[in-house]
N, C-alpha and C positions, 0 to 999 in steps of 0.2 A: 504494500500500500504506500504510495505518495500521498504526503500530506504538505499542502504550503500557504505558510501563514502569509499574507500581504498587507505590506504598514509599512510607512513610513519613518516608524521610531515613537509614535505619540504615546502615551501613557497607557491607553485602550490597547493600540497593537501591544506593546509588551506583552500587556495581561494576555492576552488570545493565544501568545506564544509559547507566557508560562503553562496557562492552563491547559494550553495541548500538550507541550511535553509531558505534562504531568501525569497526563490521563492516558499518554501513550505505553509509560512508564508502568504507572497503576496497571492496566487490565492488559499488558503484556503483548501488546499488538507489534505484529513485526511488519512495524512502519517508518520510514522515511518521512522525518519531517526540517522541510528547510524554510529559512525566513528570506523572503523576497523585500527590498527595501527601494529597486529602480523604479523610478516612476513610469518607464517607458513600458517597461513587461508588467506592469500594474495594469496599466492604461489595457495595452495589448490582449491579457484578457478578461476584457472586459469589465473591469472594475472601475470604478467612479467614485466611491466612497472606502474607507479603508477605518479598521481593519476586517478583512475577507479571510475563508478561508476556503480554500480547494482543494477537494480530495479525492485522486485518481483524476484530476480534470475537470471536475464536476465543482461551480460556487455551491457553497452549501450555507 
């Protein structure tokens, strides 16, 4: 599983990141999760508001 947080750095992203890790950690998922910070691959897909998260490809 890919998991990718989208943020900028603001306070909200953070938290979205921690509590992915966290929860990726907890229930043992053997997932990939990376933190996207460029505004262009933000943009790209298709986010407008941030923080997003996408998982397998999929805003959720």
């Amino acid at each position: 599983m890919e998991i990718k947080v989208l943020g900028t750095g603001c306070p909200k992203c953070k938290t979205l990141e921690k509590v992915t890790r966290e929860a990726v950690a907890e229930t043992g998922l053997n997932a990939t999760v990376t933190k996207v910070e460029d505004i262009t691959e933000i943009m790209n897909a298709g986010v407008m508001m941030t923080p997003a998260l996408i998982i397998d490809g999929k805003i959720v």
